[in-house]
C-alpha positions as CSV (number, residue, x, y, z in Angstrom):
1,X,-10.6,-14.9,21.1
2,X,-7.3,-16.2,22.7
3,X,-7.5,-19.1,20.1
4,X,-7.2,-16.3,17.3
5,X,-4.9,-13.7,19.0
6,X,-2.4,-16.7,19.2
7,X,-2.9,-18.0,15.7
8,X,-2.5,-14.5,14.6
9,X,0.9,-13.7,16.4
10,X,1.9,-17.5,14.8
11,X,1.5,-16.1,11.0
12,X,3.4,-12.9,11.5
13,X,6.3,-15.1,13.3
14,X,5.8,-17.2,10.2
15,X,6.1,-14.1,8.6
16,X,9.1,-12.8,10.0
17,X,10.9,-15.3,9.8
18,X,10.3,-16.1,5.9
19,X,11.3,-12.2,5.3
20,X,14.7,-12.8,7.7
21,X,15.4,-16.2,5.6
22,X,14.9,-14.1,2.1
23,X,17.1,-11.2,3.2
24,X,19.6,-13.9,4.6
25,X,19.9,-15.7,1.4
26,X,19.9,-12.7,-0.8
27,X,22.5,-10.8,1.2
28,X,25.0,-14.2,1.2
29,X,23.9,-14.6,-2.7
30,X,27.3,-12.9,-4.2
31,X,29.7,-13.8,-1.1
32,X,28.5,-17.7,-2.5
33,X,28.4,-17.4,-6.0
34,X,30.5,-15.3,-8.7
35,X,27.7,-16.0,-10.9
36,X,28.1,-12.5,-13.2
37,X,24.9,-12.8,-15.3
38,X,22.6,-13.7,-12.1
39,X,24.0,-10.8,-10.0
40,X,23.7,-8.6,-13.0
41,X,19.8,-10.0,-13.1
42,X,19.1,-9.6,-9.5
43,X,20.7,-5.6,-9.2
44,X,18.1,-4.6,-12.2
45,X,15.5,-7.1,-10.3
46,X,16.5,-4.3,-7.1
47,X,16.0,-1.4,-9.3
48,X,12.8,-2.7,-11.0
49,X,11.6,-3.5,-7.2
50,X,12.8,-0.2,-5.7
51,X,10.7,1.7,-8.6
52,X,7.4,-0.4,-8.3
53,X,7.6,-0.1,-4.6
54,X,8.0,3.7,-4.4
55,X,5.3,4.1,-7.7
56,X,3.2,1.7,-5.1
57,X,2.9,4.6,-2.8
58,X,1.4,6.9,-5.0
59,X,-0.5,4.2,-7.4
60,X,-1.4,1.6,-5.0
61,X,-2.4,3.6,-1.7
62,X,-3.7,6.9,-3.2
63,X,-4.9,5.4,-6.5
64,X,-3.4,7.4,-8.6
65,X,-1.7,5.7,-11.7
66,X,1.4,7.3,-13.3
67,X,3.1,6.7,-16.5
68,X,5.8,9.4,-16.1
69,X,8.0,7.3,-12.8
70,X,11.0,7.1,-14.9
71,X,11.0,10.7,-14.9
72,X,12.7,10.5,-11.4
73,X,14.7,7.3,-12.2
74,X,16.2,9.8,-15.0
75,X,16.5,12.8,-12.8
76,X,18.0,10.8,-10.0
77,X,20.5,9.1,-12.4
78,X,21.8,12.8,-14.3
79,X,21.9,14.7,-10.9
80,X,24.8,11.8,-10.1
81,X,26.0,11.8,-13.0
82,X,26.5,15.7,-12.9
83,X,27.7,15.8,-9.5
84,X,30.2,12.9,-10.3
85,X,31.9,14.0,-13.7
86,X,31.6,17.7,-13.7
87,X,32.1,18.6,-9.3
88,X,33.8,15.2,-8.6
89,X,31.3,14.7,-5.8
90,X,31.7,10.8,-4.4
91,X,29.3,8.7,-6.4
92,X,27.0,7.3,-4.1
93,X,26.6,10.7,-2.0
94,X,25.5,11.9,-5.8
95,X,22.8,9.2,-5.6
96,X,21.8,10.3,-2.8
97,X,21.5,14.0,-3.9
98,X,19.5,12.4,-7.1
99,X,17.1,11.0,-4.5
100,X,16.4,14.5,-3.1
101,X,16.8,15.9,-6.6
102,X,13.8,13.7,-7.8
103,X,11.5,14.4,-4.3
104,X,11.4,18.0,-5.2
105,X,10.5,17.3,-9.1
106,X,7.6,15.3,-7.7
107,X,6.8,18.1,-5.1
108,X,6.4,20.9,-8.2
109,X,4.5,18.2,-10.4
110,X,2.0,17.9,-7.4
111,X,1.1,21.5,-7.6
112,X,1.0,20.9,-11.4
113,X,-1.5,17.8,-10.9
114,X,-3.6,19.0,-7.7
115,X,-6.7,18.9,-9.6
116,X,-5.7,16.1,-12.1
117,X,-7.3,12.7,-11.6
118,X,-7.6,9.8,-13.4
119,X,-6.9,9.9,-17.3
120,X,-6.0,12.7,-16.6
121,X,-3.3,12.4,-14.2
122,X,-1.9,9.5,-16.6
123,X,-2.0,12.2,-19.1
124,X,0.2,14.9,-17.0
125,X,2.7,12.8,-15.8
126,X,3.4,11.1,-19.0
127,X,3.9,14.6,-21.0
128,X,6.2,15.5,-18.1
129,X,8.5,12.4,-18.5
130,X,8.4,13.5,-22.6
131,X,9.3,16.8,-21.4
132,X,12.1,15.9,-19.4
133,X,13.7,13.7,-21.7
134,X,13.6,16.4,-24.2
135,X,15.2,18.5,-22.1
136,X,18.1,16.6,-21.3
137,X,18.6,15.4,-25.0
138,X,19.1,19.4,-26.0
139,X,20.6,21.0,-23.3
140,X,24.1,19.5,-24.6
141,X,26.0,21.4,-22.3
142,X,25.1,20.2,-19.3
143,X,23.9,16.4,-20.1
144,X,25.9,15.8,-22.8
145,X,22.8,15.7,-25.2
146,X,22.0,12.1,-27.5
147,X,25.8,11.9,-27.1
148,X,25.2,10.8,-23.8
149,X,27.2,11.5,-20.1
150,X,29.7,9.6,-18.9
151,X,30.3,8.0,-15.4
152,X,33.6,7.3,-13.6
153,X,34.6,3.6,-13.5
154,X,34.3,2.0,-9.9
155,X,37.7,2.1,-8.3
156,X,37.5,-0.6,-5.9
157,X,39.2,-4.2,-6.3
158,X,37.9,-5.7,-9.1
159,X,38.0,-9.1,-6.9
160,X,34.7,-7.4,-5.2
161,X,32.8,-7.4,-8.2
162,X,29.8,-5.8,-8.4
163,X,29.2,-6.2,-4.7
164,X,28.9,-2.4,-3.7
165,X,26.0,-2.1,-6.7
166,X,24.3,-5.1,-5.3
167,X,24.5,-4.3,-1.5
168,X,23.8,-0.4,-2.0
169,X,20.4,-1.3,-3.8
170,X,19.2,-4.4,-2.2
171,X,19.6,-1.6,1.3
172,X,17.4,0.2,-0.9
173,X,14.8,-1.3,-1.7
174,X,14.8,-2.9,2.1
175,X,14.1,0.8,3.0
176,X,11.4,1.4,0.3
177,X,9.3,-1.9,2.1
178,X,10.1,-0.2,5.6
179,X,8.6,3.1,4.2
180,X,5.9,1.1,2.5
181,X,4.8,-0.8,5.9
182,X,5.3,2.6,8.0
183,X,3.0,4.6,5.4
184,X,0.8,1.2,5.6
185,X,0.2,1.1,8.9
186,X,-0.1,5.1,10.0
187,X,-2.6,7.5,9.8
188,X,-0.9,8.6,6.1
189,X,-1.6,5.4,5.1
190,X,-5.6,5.3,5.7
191,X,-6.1,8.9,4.5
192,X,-4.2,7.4,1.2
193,X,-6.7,4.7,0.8
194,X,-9.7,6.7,1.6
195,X,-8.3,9.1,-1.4
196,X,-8.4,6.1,-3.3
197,X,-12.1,4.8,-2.2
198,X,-13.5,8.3,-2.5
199,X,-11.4,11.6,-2.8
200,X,-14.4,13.8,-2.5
201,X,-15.4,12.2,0.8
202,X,-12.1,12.2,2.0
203,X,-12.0,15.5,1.8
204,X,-15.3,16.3,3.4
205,X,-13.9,14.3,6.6
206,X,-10.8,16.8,7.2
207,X,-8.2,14.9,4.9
208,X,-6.0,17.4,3.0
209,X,-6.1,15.2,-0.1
210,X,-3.7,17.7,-1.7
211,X,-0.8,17.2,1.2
212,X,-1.3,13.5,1.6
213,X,-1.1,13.2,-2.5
214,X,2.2,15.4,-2.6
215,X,3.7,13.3,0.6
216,X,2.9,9.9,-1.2
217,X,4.6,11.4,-4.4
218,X,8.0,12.8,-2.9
219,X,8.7,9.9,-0.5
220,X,7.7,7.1,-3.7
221,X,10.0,9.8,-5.8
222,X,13.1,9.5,-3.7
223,X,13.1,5.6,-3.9
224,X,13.1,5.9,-7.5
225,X,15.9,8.9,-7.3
226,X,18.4,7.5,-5.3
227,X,17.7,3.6,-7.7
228,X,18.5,5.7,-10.8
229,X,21.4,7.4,-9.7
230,X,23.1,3.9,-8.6
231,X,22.0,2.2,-12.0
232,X,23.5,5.4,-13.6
233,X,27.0,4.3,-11.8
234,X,26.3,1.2,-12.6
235,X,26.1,0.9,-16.1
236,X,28.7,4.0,-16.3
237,X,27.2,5.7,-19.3
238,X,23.9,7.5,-19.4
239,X,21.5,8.4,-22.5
240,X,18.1,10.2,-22.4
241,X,16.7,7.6,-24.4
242,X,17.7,5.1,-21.9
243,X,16.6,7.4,-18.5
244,X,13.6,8.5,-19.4
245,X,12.4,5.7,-20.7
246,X,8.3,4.6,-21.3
247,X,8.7,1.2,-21.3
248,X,10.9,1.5,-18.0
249,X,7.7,3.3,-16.3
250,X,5.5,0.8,-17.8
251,X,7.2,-2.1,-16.1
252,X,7.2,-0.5,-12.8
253,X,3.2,-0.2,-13.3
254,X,3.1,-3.8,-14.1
255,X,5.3,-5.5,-11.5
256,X,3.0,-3.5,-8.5
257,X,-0.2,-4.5,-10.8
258,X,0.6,-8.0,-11.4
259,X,2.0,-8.7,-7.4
260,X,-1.1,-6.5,-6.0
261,X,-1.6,-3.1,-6.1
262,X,-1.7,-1.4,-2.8
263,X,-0.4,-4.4,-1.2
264,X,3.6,-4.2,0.5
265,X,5.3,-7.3,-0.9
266,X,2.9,-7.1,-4.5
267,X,5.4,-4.5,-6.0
268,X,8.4,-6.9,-4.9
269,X,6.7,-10.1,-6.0
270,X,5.7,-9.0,-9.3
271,X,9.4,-7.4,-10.2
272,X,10.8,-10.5,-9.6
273,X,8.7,-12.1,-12.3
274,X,8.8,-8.9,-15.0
275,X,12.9,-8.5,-14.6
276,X,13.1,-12.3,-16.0
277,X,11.1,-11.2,-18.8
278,X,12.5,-8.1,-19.6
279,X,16.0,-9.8,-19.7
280,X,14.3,-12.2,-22.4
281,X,12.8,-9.5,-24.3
282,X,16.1,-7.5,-24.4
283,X,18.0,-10.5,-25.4
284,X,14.9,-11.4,-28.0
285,X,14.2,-8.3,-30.2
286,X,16.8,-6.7,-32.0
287,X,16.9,-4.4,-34.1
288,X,15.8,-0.3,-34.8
289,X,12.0,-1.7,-33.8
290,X,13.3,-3.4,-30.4
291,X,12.3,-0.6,-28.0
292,X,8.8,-0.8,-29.9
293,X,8.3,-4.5,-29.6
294,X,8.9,-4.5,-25.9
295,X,6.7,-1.7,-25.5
296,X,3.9,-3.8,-27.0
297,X,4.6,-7.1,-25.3
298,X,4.7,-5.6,-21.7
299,X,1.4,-3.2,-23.0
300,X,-0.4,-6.3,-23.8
301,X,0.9,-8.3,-20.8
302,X,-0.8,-5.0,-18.6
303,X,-3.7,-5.4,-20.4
304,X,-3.9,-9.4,-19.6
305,X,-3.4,-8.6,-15.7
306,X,-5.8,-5.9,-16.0
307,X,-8.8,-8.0,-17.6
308,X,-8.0,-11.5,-15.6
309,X,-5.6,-10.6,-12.6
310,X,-7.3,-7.3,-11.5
311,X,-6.3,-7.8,-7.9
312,X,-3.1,-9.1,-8.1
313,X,-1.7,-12.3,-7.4
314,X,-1.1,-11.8,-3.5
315,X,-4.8,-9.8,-2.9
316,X,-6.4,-13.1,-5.4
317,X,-4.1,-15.6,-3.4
318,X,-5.1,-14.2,0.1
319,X,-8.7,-13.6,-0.6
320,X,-9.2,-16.8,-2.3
321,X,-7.0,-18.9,1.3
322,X,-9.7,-16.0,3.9
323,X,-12.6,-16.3,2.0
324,X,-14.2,-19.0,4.8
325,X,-12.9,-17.5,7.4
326,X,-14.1,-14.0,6.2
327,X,-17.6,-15.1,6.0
328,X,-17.5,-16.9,9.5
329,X,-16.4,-13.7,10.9
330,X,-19.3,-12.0,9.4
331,X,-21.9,-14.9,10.6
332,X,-20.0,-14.7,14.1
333,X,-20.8,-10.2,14.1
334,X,-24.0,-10.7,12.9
335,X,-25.0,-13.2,15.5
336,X,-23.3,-10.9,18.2
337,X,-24.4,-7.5,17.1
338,X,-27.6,-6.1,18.6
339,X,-30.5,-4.8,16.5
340,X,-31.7,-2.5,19.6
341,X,-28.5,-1.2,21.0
342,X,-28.8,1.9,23.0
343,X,-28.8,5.2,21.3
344,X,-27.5,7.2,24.0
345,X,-24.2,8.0,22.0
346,X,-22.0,10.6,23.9
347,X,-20.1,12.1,21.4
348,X,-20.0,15.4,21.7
349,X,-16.5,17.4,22.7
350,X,-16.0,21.1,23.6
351,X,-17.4,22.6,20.2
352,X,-21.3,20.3,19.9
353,X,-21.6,21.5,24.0
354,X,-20.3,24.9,23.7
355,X,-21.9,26.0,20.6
356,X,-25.5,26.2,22.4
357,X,-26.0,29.4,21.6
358,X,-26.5,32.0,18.3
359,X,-26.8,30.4,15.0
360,X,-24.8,27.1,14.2
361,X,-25.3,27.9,10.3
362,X,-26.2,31.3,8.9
363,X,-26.7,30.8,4.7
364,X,-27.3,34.2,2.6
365,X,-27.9,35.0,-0.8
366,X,-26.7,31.3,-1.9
367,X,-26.8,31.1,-6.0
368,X,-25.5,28.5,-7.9
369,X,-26.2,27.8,-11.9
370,X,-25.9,25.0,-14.3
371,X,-26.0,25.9,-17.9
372,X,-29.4,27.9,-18.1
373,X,-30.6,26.0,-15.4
374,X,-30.5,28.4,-11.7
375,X,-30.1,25.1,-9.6
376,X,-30.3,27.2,-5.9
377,X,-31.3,31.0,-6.4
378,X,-30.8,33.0,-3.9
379,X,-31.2,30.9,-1.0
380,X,-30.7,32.2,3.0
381,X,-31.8,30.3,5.9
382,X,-30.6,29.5,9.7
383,X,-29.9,26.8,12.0
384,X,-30.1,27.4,15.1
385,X,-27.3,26.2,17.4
386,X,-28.9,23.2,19.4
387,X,-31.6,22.8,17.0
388,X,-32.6,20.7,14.5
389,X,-33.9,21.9,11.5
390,X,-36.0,20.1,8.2
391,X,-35.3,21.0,4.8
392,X,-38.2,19.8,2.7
393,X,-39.1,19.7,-1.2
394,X,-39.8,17.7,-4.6
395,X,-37.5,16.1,-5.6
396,X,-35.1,18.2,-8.1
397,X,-36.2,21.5,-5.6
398,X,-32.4,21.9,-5.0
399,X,-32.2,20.5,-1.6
400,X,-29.4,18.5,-2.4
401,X,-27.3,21.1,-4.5
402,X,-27.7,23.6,-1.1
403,X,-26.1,20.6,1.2
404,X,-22.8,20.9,-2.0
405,X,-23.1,24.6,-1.8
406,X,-22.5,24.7,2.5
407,X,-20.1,21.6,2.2
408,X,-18.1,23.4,-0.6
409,X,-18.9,20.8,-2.8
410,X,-19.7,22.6,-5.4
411,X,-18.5,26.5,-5.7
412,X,-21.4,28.9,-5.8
413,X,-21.9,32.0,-8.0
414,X,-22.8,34.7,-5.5
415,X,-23.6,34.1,-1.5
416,X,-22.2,33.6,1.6
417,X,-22.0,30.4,4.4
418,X,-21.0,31.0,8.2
419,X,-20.3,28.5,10.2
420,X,-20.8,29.0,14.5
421,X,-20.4,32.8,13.3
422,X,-17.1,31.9,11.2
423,X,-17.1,32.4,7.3
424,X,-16.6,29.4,5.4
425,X,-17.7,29.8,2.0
426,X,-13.8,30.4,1.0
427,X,-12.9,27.3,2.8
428,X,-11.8,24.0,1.3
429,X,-13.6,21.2,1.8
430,X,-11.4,19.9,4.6
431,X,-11.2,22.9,6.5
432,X,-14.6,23.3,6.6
433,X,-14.6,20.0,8.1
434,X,-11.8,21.1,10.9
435,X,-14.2,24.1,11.7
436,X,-17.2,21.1,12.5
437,X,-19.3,20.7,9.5
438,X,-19.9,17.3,8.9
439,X,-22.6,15.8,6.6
440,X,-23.8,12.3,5.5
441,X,-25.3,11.0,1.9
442,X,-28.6,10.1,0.1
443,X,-26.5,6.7,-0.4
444,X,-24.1,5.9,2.2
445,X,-20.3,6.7,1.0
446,X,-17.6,4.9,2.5
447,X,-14.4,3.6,2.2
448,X,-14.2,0.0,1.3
449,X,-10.5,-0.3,1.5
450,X,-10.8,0.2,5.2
451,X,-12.4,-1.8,7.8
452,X,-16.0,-0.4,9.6
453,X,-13.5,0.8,12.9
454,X,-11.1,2.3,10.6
455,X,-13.6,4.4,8.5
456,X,-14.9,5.4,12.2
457,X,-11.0,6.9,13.2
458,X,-10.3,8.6,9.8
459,X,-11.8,12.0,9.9
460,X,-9.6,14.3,11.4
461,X,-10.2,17.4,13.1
462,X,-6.6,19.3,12.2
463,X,-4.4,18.7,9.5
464,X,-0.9,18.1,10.9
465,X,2.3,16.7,9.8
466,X,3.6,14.9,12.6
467,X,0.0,13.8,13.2
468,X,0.5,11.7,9.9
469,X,3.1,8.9,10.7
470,X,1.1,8.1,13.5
471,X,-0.1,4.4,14.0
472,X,-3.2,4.4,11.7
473,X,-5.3,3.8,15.1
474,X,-4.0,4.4,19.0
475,X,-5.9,2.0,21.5
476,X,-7.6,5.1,22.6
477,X,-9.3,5.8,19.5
478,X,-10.3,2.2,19.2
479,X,-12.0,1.8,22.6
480,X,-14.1,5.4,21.8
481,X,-14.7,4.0,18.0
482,X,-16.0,0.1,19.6
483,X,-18.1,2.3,22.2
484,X,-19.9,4.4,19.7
485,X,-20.0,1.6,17.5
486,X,-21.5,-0.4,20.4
487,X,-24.2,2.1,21.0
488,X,-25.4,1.9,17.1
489,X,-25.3,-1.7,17.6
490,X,-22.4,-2.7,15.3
491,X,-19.2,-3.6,17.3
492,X,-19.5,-7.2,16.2
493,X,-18.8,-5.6,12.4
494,X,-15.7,-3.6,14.2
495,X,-13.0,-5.2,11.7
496,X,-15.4,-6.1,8.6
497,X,-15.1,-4.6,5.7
498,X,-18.1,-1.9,4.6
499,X,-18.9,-3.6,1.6
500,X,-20.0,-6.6,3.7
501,X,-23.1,-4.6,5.3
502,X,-26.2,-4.0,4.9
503,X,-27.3,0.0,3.3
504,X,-29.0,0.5,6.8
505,X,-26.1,-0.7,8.4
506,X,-23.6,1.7,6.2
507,X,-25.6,4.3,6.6
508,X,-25.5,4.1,10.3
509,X,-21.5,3.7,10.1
510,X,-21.7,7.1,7.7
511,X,-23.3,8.7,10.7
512,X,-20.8,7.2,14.0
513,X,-18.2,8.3,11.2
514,X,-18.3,12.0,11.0
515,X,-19.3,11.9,15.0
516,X,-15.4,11.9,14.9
517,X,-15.5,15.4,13.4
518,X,-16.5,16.5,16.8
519,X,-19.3,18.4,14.6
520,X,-21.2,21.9,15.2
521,X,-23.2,20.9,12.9
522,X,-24.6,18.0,11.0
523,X,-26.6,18.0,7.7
524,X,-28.2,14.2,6.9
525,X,-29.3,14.0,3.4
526,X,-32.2,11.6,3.4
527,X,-31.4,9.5,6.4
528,X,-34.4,7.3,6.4
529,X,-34.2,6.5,3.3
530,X,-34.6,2.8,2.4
531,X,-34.4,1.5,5.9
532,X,-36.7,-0.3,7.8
533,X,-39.0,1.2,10.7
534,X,-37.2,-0.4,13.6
535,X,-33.8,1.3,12.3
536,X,-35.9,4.1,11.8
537,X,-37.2,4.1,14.9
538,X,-33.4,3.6,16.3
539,X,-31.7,6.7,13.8
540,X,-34.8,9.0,15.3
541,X,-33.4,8.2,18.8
542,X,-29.5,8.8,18.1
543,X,-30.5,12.1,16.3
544,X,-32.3,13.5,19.6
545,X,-29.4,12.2,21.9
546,X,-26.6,14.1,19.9
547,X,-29.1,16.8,19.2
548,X,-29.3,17.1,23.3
549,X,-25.9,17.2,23.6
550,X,-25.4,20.7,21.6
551,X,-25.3,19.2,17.9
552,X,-27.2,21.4,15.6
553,X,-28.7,19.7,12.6
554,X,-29.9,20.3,9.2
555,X,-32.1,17.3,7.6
556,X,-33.2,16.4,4.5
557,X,-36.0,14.1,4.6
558,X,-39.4,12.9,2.3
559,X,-40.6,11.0,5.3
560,X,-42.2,13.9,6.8
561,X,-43.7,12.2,9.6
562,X,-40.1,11.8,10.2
563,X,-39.7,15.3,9.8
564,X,-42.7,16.3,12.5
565,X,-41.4,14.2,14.6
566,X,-37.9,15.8,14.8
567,X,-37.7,19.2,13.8
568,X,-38.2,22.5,15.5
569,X,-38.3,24.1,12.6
570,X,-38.4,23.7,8.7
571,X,-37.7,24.9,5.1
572,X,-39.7,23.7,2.4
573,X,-37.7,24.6,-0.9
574,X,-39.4,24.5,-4.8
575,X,-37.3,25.1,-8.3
576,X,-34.2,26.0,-6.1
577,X,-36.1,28.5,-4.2
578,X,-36.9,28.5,-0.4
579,X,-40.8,29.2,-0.7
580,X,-41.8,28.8,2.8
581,X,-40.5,28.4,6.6
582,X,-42.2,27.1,10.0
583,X,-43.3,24.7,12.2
584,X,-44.4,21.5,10.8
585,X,-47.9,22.5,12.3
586,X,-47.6,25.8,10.2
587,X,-46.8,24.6,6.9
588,X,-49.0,21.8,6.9
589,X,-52.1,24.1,5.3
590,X,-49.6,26.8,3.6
591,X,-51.4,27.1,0.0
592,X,-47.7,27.6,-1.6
593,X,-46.4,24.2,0.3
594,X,-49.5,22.2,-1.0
595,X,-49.1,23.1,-4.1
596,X,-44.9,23.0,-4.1
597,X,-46.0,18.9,-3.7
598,X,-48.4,19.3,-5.9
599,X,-51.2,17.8,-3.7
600,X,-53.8,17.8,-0.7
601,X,-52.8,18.8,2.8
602,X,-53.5,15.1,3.8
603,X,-51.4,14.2,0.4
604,X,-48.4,15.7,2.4
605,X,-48.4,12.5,4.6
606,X,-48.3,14.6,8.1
607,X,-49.0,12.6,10.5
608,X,-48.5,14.1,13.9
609,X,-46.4,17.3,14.9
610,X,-43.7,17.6,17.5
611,X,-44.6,17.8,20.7
């Protein structure tokens, strides 16, 4: 262990000192060399970088992919340009304005995209970048039109050369990586990834998607402002054709694409390789069908990196140098995790050990349709608080569909869901899961992105701004997260990825994950499931413990011995219907059960009741 803590604090010295060495060099870079052309190369390689690094923060953590992020470089570059020639503003204070100017465009296109994803999102933000540049090439009056809008000459000695251009951006994009790295490494940061991984789950563990999405999009927005409205100054003349420009958007999607998506240093890496190219290209095509033929070329070089280079060369480069090492980690957690840990999990807070009494869930009137098809028809049914109740039926009964309907999954038609006495059905997902509703899956969902102790710490149980820039995980939460984790018998797999386990395993880590919820309630869909009797034997124990600690809990389960075993009480559901309630004892000889399975009594595989 002390072997590894020191070889790790050795690679981020390494680390720091090759970024101090490449900021060094690049800061002395014009105070050594009057070199025109290169500086000229490396102030558009700044802008390129600034604009796949602040795309990056949308694209790469949150996963959402936008065509439409020279909107801002556009909207940062005509605010300046405005401010400048018409109010006589300073030009790098109109920069800055342009920055601001382009986080509030982002801020109104969230609540335009809120419910947009994938294609789709690609879809909005691109006609909102058309829309923009059509704007600003017909309102004449204010952006000159086609004609274009003019910028004051620098005024400083011409012995200086570009230097204030250069310095001004390459402080820049240095501030984009230090957003980058703080959004990396804070709680805004994993709710990002787990958008990316699984927005509908993210959701259901207390992330506002909607506020982490519109965050991501204004800070990447200003980057991309303040870039344009330096270039704008820069170059001295602007043009809507040149601002709001496809191809520019489609070279900030390929530099964070080609150096690694959702990495820090990928956007940076891959501008420095596309700004080269572009130069080539710009130099190479002439004529009316230039714009076209760059288009293409950078189009078909995305679609090269998307088909062979899907990572990106720092995530292929990194997991190709780790790979060993990532598999003797795994040898070394599975050799040290224990197969019979204890189950006597203590995670309940004030609301699992105050909630003890009334009902934890109260469900009336539930409908919900699909086409022609009444999926759950009129369903109502209790849990108790500090009970644990079965929900039984064939499979297509709607059991499933009523665990969307109380999550807020899915919307119902008619019906009402109270949670701990509190009305919910109004509620988004997330806040449903602030109130304590937490609920697991037929097949385990979790996020992939994140290690195991990471998926443990990112529910939360409030939404709160200043809550966000937090580090991603204080050393409290870690030691609570490695004791549960402990307890289910998978510390060793702490800091392995999910995708590396087993489905018992994940389906465990679903379960010490929405613990974190600090839950009144807990709905398991199919628990057992595909697991093997001695980890059945184990999930039977942890549901008694939490269930003795005040957790009330709704299961679904075919395993009705399971079932017997568990429940004080159940629910046996048929063609979306609840057709029957009672004791396991009860139900095992009901006519209209039997036949809801479409067997014998001894068909129903009830094997011994509840003591």
């Amino acid at each position: 262990m002390k072997r590894a803590l020191l070889r790790g604090s050795a690679k981020r010295s390494s680390r720091l000192l090759a970024l101090l060495i490449g900021v060094l060099a690049l800061a002395a870079y014009p105070v050594l060399s009057d070199n025109l052309y290169v500086q000229n190369m490396l102030i558009l390689t700044f802008i390129l970088a600034i604009g796949a690094s602040g795309w990056n923060i949308m694209g790469g953590y949150a996963g959402y992919i936008s065509l439409g992020s020279s909107l801002f470089t556009g909207l940062g570059a005509y605010t300046a340009g405005i401010l400048v020639a018409d109010f006589g503003v300073p030009p790098f204070i109109g920069c800055l304005v342009g920055g601001v100017t382009a986080g509030v465009a982002a801020a109104l296109l969230s609540l335009v995209t809120r419910r947009t994803r994938g294609m789709y999102f690609v879809i909005v933000t691109f006609a909102a970048l058309q829309l923009f540049g059509l704007i600003a090439r017909n309102w004449k009056s204010v952006t000159g039109g086609s004609s274009g809008l003019a910028m004051p000459l620098p005024m400083w000695n011409i012995a200086y050369q570009d230097w204030p251009f250069y310095y001004s951006l390459l402080v820049v994009l240095l501030a984009a990586i230090a957003v980058s790295v703080l959004i990396r490494r804070s709680k805004l940061g994993t709710g990002l990834f787990a958008i990316k991984d699984d927005e509908d789950k993210a959701s259901g563990i207390g992330i506002n998607a909607a506020a982490y999405k519109m965050i991501a999009f204004v800070l990447g927005s200003i980057f991309i402002g303040v870039a344009g409205g330096i270039y704008a100054y820069y170059i001295s003349f602007i043009t809507p054709a040149g601002m709001f420009d496809i191809v520019a958007s489609v070279l900030m999607v390929l530099a964070a694409l080609l150096g690694g998506r959702g990495t820090i240093w990928g956007p940076v890496l891959g501008a420095f390789i596309i700004e080269p190219l572009s130069e080539l290209t710009t130099t190479s095509f002439g004529g009316p069908n230039a714009g076209s033929f760059r288009l293409l070329f950078f189009a078909g070089i995305l679609v090269l990196v998307v088909l062979f280079l899907p990572k990106g060369l720092i995530p292929s480069i990194s997991e190709a140098l780790h790979n060993t090492a990532r598999m003797g980690a795994l040898r070394i957690a599975r050799g040290s995790s224990s197969s019979g840990a204890s189950a006597r999990t203590q995670v309940a807070g004030e609301r699992g050990a105050s909630a003890m009494a009334g009902d934890a869930l109260k469900v009336s009137g539930l409908t919900k349709s699909f086409g022609g098809v009444k999926a759950v028809n009129d369903v109502s049914l209790r849990v108790g608080a500090g009970s644990v109740t079965g929900l039984i039926g064939p499979n297509g009964s709607g059991k499933t569909t009523l665990f969307n309907l109380i999550d807020g999954t899915v919307t119902p038609k008619a019906g009402t869901v109270a949670l701990a006495g509190t009305s919910i059905e109004r509620a988004s997902r997330a806040r449903r899961a602030h109130a304590g509703l937490a609920r697991t899956y037929q097949l385990p969902r979790l996020f992939d992105s994140l290690s195991v102790i990471e998926n443990v710490v990112a529910p939360e149980r409030r939404f709160s701004l200043t809550r966000l820039f937090l580090p991603r995980m204080s050393g409290d939460e870690r030691d609570q997260a490695l004791d549960v984790l402990a307890q289910f018998g998978l510390a060793g797999f702490a800091d392995i990825s999910p995708s590396d386990l087993s489905y018992g395993q994940r389906k465990l880590v679903e379960l010490a994950q929405i613990l974190s919820l600090d839950p009144v309630l807990v709905m398991l869909d199919e628990p057992a499931a595909g697991i093997s009797p001695a980890l059945t034997e184990r999930l039977t124990a942890i549901i008694r413990n939490l269930n003795g600690q005040g957790i009330a809990i709704l299961l679904v389960e075919h395993d009705l011995a399971f079932i017997a075993e568990l429940c004080d009480n159940v629910f046996v559901m048929a063609d979306g219907e609840v057709v029957a309630e009672g004791t396991v004892a009860e139900l095992t000889g009901n006519a209209v059960v039997v036949d809801a399975y479409l067997g014998e009594p001894a068909a129903l595989g009830i094997g011994k009741v509840k003591s």
